[in-house]
Every structure is written in C-alpha cells, then in structure tokens.
N, CA and C atoms as an extended XYZ file, in Angstrom:
570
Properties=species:S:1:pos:R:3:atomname:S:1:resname:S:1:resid:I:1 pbc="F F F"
N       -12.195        9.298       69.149 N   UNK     1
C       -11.896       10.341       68.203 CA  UNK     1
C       -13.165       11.175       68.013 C   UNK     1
N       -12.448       12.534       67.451 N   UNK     2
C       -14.380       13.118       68.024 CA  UNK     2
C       -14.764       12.916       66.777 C   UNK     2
N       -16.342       12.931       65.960 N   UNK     3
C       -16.958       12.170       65.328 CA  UNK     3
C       -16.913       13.173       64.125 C   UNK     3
N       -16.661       14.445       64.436 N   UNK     4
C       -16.783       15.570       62.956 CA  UNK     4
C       -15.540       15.513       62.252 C   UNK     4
N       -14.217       14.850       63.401 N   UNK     5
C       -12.989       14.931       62.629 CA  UNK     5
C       -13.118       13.626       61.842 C   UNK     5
N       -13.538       12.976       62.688 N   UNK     6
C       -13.583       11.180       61.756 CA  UNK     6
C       -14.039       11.239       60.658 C   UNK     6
N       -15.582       11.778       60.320 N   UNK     7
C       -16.027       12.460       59.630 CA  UNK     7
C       -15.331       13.030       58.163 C   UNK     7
N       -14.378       13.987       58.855 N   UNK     8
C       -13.715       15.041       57.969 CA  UNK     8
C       -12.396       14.026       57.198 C   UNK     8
N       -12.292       13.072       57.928 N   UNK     9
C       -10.848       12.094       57.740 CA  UNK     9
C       -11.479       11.180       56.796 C   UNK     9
N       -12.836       10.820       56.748 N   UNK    10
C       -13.205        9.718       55.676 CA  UNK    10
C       -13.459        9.835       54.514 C   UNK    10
N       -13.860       11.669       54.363 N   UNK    11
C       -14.375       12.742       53.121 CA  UNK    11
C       -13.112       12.778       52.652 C   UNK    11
N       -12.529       13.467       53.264 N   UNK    12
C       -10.959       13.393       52.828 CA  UNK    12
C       -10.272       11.728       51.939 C   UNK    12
N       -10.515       11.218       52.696 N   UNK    13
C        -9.438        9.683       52.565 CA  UNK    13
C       -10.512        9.064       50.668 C   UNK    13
N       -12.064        9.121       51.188 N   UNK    14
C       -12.711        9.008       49.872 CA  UNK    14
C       -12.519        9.905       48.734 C   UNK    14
N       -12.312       11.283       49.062 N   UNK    15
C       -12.081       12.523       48.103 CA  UNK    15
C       -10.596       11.870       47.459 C   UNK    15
N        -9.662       11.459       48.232 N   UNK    16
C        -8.443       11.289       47.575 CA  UNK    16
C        -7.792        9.869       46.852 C   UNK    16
N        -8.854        9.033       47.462 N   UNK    17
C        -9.320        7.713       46.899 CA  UNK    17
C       -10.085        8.118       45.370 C   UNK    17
N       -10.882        8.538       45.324 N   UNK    18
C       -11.547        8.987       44.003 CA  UNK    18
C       -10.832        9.698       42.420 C   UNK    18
N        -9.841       10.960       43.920 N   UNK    19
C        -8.876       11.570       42.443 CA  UNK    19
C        -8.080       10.628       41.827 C   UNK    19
N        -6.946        9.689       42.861 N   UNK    20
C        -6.278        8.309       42.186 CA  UNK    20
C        -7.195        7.688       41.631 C   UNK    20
N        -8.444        7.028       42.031 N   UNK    21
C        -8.936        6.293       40.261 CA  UNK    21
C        -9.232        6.840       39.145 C   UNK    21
N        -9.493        8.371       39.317 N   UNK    22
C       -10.010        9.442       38.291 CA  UNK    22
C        -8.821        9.325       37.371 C   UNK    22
N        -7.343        9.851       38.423 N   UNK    23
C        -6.493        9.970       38.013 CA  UNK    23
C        -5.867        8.728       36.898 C   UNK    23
N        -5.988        7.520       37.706 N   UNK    24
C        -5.611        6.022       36.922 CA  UNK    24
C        -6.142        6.226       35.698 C   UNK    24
N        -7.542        6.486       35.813 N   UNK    25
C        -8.686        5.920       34.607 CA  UNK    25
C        -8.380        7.080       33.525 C   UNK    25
N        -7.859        8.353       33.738 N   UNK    26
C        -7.660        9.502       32.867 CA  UNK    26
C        -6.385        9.470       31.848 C   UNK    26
N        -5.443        8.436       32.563 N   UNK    27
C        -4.332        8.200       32.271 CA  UNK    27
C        -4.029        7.494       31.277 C   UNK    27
N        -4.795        5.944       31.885 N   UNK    28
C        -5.576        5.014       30.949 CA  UNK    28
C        -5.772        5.447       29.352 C   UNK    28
N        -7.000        6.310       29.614 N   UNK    29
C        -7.544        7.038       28.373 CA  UNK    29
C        -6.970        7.647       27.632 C   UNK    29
N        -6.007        8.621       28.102 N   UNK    30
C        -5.005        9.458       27.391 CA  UNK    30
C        -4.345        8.129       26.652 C   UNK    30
N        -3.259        7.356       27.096 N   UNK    31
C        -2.681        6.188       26.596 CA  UNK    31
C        -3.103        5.336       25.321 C   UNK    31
N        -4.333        5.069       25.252 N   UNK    32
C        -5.138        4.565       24.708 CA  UNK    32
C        -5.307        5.801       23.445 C   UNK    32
N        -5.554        6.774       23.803 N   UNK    33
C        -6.063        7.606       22.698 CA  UNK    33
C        -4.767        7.981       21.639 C   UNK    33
N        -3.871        8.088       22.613 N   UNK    34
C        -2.099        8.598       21.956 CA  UNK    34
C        -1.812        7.489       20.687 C   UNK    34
N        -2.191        5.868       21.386 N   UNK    35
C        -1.845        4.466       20.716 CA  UNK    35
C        -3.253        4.706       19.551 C   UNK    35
N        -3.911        4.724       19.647 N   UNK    36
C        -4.686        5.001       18.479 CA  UNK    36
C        -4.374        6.008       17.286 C   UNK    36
N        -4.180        7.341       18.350 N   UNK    37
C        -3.804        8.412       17.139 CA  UNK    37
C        -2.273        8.024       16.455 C   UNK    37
N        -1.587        7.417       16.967 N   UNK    38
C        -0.643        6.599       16.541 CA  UNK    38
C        -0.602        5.710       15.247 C   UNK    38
N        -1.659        4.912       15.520 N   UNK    39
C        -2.172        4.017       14.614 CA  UNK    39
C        -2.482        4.211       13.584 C   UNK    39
N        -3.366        5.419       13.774 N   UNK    40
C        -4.309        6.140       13.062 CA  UNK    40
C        -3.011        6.825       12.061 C   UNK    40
N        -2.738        7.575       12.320 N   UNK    41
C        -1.132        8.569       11.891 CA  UNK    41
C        -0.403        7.338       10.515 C   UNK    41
N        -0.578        6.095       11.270 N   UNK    42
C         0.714        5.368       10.362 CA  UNK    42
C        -0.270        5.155        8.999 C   UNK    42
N        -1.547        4.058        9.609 N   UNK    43
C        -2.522        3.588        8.601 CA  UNK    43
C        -2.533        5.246        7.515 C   UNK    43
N        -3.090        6.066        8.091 N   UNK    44
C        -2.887        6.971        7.023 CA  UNK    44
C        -1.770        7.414        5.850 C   UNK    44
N        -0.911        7.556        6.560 N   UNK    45
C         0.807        7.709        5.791 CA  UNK    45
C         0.647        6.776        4.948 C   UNK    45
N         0.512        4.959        5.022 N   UNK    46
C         0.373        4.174        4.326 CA  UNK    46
C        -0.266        4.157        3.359 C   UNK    46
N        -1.854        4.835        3.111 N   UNK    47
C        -2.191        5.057        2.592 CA  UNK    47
C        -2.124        5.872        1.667 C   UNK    47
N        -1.546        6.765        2.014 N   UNK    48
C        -1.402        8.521        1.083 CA  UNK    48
C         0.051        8.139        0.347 C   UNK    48
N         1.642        7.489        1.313 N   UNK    49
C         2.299        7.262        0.671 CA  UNK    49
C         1.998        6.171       -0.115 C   UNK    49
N         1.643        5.081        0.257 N   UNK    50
C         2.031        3.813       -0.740 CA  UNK    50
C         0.994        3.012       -1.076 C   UNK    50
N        -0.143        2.450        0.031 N   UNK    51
C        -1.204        2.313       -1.160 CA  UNK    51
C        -2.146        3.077       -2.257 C   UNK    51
N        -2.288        3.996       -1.803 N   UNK    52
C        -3.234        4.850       -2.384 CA  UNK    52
C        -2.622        5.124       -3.762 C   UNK    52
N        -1.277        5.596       -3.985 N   UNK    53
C        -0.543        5.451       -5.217 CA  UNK    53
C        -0.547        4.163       -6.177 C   UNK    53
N        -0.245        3.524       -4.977 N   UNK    54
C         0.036        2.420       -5.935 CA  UNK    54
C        -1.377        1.773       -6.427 C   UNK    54
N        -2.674        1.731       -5.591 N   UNK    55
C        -3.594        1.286       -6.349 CA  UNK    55
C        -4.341        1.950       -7.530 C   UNK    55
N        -3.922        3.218       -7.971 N   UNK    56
C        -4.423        4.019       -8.517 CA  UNK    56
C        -3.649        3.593       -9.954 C   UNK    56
N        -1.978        3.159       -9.157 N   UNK    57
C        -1.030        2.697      -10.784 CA  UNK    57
C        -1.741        1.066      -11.389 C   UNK    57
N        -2.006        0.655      -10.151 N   UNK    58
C        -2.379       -0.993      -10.934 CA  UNK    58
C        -3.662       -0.991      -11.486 C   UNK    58
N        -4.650       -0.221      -10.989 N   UNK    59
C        -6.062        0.158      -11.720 CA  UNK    59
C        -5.451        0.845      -13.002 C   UNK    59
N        -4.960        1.813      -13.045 N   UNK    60
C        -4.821        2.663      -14.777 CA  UNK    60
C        -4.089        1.577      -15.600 C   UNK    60
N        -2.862        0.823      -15.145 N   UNK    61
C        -2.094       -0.342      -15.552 CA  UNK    61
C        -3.103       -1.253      -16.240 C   UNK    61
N        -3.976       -1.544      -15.474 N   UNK    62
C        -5.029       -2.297      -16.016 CA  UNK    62
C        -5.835       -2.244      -17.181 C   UNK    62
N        -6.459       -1.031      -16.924 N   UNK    63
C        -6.816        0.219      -18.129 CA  UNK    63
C        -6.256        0.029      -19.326 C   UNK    63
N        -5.151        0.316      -19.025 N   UNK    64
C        -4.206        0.731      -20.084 CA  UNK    64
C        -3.873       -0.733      -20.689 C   UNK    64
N        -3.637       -2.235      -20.146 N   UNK    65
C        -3.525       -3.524      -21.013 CA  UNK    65
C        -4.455       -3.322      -21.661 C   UNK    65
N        -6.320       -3.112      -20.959 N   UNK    66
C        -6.966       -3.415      -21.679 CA  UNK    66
C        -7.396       -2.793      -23.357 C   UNK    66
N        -6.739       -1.801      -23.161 N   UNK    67
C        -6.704       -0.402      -24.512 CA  UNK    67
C        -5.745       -1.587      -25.053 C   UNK    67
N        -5.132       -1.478      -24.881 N   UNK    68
C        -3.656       -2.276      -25.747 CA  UNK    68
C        -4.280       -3.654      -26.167 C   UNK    68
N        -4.715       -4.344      -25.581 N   UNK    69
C        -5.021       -5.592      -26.235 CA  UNK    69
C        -6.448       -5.300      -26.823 C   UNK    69
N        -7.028       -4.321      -26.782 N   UNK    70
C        -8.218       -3.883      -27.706 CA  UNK    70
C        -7.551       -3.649      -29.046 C   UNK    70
N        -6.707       -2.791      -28.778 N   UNK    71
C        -6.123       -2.152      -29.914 CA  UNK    71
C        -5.682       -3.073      -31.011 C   UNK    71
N        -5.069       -4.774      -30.172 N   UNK    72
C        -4.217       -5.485      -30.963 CA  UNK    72
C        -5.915       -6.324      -31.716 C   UNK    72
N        -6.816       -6.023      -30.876 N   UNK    73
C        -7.847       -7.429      -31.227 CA  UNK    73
C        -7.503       -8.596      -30.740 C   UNK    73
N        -7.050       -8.368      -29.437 N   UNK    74
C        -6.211      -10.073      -29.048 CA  UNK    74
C        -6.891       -9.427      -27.708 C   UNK    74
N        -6.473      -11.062      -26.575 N   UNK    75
C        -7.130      -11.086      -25.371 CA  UNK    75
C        -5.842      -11.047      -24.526 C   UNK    75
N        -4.436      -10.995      -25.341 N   UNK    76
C        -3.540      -10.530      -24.520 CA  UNK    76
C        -1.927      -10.724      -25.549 C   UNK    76
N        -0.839      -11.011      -25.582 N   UNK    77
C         0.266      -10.563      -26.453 CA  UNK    77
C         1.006      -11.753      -26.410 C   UNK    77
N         1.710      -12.158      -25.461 N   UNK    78
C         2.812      -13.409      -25.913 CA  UNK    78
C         2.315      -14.509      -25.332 C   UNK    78
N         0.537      -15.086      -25.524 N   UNK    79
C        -0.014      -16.086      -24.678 CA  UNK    79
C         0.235      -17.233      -25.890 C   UNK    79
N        -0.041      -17.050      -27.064 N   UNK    80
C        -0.584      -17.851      -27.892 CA  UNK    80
C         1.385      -18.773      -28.424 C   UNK    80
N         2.421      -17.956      -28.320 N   UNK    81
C         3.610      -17.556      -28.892 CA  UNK    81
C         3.641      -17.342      -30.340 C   UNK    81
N         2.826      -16.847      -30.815 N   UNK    82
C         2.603      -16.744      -32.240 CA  UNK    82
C         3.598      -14.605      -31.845 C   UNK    82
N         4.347      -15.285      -32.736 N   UNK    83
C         5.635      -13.350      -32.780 CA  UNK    83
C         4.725      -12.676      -33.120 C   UNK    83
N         5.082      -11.550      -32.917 N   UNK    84
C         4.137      -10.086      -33.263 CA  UNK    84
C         4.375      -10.047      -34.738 C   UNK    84
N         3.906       -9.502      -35.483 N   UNK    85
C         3.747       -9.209      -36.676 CA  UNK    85
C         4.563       -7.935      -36.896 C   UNK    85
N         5.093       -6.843      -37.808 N   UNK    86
C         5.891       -6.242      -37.508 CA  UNK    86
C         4.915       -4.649      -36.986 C   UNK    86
N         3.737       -4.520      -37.608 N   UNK    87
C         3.028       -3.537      -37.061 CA  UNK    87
C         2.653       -3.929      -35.492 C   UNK    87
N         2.303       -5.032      -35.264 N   UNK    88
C         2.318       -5.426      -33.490 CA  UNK    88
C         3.178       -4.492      -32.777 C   UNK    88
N         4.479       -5.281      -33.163 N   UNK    89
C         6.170       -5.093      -32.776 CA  UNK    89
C         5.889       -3.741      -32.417 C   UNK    89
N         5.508       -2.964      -33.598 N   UNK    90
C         6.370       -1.345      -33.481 CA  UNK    90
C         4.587       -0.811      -32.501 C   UNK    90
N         3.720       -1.350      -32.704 N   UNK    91
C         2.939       -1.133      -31.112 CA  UNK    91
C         3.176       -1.348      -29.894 C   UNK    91
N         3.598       -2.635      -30.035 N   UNK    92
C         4.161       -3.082      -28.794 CA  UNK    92
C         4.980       -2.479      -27.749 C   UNK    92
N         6.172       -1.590      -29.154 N   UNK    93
C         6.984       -1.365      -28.357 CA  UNK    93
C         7.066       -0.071      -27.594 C   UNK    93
N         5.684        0.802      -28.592 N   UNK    94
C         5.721        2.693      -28.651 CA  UNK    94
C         4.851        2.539      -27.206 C   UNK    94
N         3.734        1.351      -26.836 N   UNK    95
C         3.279        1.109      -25.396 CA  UNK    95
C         4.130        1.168      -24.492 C   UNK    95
N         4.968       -0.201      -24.679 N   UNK    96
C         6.077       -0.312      -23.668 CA  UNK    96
C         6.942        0.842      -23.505 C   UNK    96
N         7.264        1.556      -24.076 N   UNK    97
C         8.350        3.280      -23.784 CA  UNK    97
C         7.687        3.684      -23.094 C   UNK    97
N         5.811        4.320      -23.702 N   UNK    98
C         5.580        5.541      -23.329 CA  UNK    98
C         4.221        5.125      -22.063 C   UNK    98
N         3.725        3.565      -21.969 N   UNK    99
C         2.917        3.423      -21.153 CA  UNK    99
C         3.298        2.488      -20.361 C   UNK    99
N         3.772        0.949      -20.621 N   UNK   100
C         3.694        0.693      -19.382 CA  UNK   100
C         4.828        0.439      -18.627 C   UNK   100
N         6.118        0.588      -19.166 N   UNK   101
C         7.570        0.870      -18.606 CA  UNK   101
C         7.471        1.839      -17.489 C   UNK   101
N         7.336        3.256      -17.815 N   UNK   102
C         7.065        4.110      -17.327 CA  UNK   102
C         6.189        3.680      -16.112 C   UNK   102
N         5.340        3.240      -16.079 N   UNK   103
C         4.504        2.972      -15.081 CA  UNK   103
C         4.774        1.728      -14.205 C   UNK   103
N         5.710        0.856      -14.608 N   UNK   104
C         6.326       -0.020      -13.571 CA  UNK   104
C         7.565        0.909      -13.023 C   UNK   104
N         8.201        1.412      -13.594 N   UNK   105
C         9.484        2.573      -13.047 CA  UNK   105
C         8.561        3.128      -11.828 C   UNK   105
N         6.990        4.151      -11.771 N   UNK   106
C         7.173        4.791      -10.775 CA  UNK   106
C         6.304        3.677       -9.831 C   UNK   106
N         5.969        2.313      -10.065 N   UNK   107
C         5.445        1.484       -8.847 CA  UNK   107
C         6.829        1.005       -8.295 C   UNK   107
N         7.818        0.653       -9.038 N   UNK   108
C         9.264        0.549       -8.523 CA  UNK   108
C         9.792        1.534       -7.380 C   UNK   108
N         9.682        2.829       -7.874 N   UNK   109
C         9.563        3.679       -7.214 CA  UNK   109
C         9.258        4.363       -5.622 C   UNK   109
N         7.976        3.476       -6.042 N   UNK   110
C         6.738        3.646       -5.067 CA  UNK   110
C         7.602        2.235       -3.363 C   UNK   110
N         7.650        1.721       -4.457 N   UNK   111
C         8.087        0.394       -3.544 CA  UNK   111
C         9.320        0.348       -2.913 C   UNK   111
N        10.457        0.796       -3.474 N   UNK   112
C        11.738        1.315       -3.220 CA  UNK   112
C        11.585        2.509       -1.891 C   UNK   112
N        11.163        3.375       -2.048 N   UNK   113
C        10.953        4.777       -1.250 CA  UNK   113
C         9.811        4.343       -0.080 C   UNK   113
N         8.994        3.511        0.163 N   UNK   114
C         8.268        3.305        1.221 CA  UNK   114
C         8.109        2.237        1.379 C   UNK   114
N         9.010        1.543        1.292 N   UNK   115
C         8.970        0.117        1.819 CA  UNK   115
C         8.968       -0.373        3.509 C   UNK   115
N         9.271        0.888        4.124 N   UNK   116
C         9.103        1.125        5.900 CA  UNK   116
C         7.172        0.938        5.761 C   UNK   116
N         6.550        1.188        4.735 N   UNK   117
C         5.179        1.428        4.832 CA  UNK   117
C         4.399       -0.191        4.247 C   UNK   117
N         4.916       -1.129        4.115 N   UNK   118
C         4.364       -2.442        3.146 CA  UNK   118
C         3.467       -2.517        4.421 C   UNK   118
N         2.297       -3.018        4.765 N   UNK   119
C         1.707       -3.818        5.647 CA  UNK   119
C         2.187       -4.925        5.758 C   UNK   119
N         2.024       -5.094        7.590 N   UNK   120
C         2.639       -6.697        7.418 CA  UNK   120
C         3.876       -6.862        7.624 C   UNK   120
N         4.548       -7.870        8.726 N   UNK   121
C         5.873       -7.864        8.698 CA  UNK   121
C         7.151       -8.046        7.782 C   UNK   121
N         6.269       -8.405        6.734 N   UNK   122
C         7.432       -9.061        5.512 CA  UNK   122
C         6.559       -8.578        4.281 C   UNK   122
N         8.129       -8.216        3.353 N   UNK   123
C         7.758       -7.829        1.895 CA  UNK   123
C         6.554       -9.104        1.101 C   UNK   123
N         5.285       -8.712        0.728 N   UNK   124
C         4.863      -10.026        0.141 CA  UNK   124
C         5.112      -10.177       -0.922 C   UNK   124
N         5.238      -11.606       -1.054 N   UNK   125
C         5.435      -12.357       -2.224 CA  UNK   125
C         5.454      -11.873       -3.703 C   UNK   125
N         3.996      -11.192       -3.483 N   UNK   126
C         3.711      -10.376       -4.935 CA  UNK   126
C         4.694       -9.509       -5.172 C   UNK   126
N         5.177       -8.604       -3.976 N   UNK   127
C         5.897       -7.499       -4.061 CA  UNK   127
C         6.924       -7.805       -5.172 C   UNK   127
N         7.830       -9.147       -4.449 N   UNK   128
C         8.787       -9.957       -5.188 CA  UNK   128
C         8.702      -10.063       -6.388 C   UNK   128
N         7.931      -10.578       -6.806 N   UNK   129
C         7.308      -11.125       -7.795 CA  UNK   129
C         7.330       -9.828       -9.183 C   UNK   129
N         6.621       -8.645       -8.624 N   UNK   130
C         6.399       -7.894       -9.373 CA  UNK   130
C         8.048       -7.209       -9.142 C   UNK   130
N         8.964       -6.890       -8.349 N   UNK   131
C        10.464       -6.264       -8.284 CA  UNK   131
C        11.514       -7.051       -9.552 C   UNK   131
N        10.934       -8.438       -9.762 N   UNK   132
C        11.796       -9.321      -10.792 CA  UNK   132
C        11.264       -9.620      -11.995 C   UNK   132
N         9.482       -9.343      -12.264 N   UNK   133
C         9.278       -8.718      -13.501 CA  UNK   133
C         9.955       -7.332      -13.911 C   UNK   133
N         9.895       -6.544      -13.600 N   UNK   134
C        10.169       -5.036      -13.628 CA  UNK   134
C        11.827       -5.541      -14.064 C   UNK   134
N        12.504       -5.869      -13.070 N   UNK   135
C        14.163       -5.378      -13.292 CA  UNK   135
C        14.493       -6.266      -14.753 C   UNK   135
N        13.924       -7.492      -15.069 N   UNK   136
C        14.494       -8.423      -15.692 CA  UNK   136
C        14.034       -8.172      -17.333 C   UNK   136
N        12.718       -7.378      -17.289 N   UNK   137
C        12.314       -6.545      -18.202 CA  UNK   137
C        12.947       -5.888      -18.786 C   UNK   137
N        13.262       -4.539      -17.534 N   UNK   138
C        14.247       -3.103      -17.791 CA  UNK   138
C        15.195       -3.357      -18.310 C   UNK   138
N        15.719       -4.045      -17.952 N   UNK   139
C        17.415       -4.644      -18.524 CA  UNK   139
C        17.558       -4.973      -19.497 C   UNK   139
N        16.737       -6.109      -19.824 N   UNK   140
C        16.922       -6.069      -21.411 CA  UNK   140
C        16.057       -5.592      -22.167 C   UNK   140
N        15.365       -4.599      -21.931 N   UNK   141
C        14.872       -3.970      -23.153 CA  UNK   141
C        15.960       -2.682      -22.914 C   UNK   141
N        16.478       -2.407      -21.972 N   UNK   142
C        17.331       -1.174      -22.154 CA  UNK   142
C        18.910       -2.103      -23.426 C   UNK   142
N        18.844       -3.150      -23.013 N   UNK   143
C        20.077       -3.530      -23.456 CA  UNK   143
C        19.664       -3.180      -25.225 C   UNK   143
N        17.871       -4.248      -25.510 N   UNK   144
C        18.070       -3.866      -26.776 CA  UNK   144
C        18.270       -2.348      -26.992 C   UNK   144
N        17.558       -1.293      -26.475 N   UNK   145
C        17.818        0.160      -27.004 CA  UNK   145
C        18.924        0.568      -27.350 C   UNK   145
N        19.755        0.370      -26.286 N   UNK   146
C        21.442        0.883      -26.151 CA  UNK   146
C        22.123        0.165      -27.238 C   UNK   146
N        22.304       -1.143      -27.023 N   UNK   147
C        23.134       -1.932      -27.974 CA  UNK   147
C        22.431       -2.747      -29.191 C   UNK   147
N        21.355       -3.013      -29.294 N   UNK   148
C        20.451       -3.533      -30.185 CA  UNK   148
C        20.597       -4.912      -29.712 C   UNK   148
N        20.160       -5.297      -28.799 N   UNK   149
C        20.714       -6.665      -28.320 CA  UNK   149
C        19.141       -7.844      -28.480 C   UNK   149
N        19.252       -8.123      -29.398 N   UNK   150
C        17.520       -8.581      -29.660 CA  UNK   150
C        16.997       -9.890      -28.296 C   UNK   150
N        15.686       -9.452      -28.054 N   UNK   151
C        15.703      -10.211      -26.721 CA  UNK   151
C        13.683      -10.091      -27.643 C   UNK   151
N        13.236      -11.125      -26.195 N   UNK   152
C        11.610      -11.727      -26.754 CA  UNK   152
C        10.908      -10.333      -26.651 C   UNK   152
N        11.039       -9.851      -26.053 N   UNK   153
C        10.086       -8.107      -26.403 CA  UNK   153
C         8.963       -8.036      -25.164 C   UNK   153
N         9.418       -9.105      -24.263 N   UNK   154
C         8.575       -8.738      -22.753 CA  UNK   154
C         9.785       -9.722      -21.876 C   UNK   154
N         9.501       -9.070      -20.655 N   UNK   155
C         9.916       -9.702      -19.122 CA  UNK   155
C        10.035      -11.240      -18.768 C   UNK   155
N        11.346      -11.925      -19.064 N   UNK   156
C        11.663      -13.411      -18.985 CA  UNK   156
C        10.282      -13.578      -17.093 C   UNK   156
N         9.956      -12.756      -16.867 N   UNK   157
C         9.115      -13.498      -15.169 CA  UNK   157
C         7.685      -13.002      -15.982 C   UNK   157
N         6.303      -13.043      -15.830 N   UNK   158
C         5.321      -12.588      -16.006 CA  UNK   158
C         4.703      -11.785      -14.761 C   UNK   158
N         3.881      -10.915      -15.057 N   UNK   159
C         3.017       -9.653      -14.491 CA  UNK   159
C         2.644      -10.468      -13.614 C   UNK   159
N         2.969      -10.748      -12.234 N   UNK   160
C         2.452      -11.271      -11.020 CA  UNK   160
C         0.727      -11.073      -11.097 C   UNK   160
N        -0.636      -11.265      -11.314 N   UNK   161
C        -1.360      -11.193      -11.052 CA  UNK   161
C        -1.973      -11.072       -9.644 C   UNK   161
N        -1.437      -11.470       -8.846 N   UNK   162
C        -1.545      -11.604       -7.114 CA  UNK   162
C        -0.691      -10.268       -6.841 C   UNK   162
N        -0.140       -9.559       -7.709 N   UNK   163
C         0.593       -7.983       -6.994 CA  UNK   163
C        -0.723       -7.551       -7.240 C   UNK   163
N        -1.475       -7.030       -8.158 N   UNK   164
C        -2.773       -6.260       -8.201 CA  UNK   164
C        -3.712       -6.571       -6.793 C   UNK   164
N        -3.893       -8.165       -6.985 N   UNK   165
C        -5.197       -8.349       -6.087 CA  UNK   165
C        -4.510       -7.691       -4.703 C   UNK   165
N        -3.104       -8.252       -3.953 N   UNK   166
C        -2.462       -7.868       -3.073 CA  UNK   166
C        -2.728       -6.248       -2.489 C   UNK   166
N        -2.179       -5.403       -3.328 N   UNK   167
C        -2.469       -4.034       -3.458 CA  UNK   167
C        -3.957       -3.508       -3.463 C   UNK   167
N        -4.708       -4.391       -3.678 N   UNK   168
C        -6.339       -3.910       -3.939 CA  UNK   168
C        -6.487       -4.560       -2.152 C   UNK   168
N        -6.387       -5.772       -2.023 N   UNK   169
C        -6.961       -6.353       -0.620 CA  UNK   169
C        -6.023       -5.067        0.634 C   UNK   169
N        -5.168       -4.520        0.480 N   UNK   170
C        -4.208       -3.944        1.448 CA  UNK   170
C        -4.709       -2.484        1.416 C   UNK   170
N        -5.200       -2.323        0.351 N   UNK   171
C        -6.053       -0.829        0.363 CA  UNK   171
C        -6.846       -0.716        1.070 C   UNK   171
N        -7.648       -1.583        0.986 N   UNK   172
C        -9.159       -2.190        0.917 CA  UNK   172
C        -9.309       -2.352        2.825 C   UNK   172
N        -8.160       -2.800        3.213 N   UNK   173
C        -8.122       -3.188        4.424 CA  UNK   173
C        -7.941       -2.084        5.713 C   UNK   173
N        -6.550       -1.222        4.845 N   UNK   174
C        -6.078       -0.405        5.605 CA  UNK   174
C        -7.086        0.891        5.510 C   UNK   174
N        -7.778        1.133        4.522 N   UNK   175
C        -9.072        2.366        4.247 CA  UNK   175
C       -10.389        1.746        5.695 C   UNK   175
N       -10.393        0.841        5.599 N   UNK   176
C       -11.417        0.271        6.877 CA  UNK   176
C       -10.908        0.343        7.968 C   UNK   176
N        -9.397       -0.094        8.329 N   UNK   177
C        -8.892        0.311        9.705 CA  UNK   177
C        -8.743        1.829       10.067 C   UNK   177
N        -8.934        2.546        9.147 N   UNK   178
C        -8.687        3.851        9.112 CA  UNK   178
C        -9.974        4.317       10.063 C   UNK   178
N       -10.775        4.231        8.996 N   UNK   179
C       -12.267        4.464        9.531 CA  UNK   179
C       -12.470        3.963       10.524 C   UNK   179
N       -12.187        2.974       11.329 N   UNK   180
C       -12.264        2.167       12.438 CA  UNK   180
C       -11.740        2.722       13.532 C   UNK   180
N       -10.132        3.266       13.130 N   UNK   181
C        -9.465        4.064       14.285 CA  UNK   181
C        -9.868        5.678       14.404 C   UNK   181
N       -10.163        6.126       13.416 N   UNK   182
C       -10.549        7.796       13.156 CA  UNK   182
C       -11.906        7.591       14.225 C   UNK   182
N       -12.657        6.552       13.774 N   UNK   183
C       -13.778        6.926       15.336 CA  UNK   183
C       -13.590        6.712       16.772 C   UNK   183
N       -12.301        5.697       16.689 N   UNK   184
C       -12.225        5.175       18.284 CA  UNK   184
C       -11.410        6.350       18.575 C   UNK   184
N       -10.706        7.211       18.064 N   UNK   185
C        -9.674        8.743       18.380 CA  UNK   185
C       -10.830        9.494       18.223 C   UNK   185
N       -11.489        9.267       17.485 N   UNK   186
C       -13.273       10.619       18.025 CA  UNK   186
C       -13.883       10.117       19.163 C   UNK   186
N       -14.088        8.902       19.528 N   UNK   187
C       -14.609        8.486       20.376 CA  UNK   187
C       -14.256        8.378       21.944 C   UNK   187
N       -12.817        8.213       21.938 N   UNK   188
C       -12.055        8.669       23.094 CA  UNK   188
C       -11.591        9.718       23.849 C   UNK   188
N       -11.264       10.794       22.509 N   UNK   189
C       -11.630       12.430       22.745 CA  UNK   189
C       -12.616       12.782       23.526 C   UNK   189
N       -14.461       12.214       23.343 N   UNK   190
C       -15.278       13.213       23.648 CA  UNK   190
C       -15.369       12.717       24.734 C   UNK   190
C-alpha cells in the first residue's frame, strides 16, 4: 500500500477514533449535568414549596408558645393538670383562634398540597404524628364553638416534638444538598 495513503488512512481512522470518545465523553457529561440540574430543580422546589415554609411555621410556632407560656408565668399549660383558671381559659383560648390554630391549619396545608415534596420515601412519623394532633384538636374545639360541646381545651394526641426537629434536620439537609448540586451543575457547565 503506498505509504502517504496508509498514512492518510491512520489520521483518518485516529481523527474518527477521537471524535467517538469526544463524542461518548460529551454525552456522558451532558447526562450527568441534565441528572444534576434535575436534582438540583427538585431539592429546590422542596425547599421553596415545603420546607422552607414550613420551617419558618415551626420556628414562629415556637416563638409564639414561648410568648404564651411567658404570658401565663408557667413553663407550659396542661403539664401539671391543674385546669386553667378562668382568666387562663379565656387566654388560652383568644391564642388558640387567633395564633396557634391558625398556624397548624396552614402547616396542614403545607403538608396536604406538597406532600409529592416530603423527603424520603415515606411520610415520617412526625408528619403523622403532627396530621392527628391537628385534626383531633380541630374537631373538637370546632365542636365546642358550634355546639358548645365542652371538651379539655387542647388536642387528645400532644405537639409531636420530633415534627419540629424533623423539619429543622430536612431543611438543614436539603439547603446543603442544594449547595452541593448548584456547584457540581456550575462545575460541569464550565
């Protein structure tokens, strides 16, 4: 074979050897970057829809016991079972309408409408936990309003404590994967 075509046949055969791995490895990358910005896309949504709300409700929630049990001079309301007194009562209850009812309604809310967004394959525990304080609450304090139906003046389940921490660790987590994927989608870009 004469030696300039052989030559010309190996430039060639390497030139087109090179574009297929260019090509593979470009492909690769794209893939990789799509699955990130992907990632990236959901962790965010999660955030903006449902943690970010919701940690903002269980921090003010918090807030707001602690005003309330300042207010009473107590370290908290139906621990001791000593009944409210009747000025308690009618505190108790102008809280519960206008602060913290209201504010389990829109974490209800929150939880109801983006529940495609919980981290994690399964509703957690807390979630539960805090869905059967809330309803078992609502109910009968709506019952007393409506019908006067006298009931203990809080939620037969108690305030899940593990929904707060839950919601704080899932923030906490998904704000770091964020940051984690926002550079590997900057990083794959350049």
């Amino acid at each position: 074979m004469n030696p300039t075509l052989l030559a010309a046949l190996i430039a060639a055969t390497a030139t087109a050897a090179g574009w297929i791995v260019n090509s593979a490895l470009a492909n690769r990358t794209e893939l990789r970057r799509r699955r990130a910005e992907a990632r990236l896309t959901h962790v965010e949504r999660q955030l903006e829809q449902l943690y970010g709300p919701l940690l903002f409700l269980v921090k003010e929630g918090r807030s707001a016991w602690q005003d309330f049990c300042d207010t009473l001079g107590r370290d908290g309301v139906f621990l001791d079972g000593k009944p409210l007194s009747g000025e308690e009562k009618a505190s108790w209850l102008f809280w519960v309408d206008h602060e913290f009812m209201p504010r389990n309604e829109a974490i209800q809310s929150l939880l109801s409408s983006n529940a495609h967004l919980i981290a994690g394959d399964q509703m957690p525990d807390s979630f539960m936990a805090f869905i059967e304080h809330h309803n078992a609450w609502r109910v009968t304090h709506l019952r007393w309003k409506k019908d006067e139906v006298p009931y203990s003046w809080h939620s037969k389940v108690n305030w899940p404590v593990e929904f707060e921490a839950d919601v704080i660790e899932s923030y906490e987590r998904l704000k770091n994967l964020q940051i984690e994927m926002a550079g590997l989608v900057r990083g794959v870009e350049t």
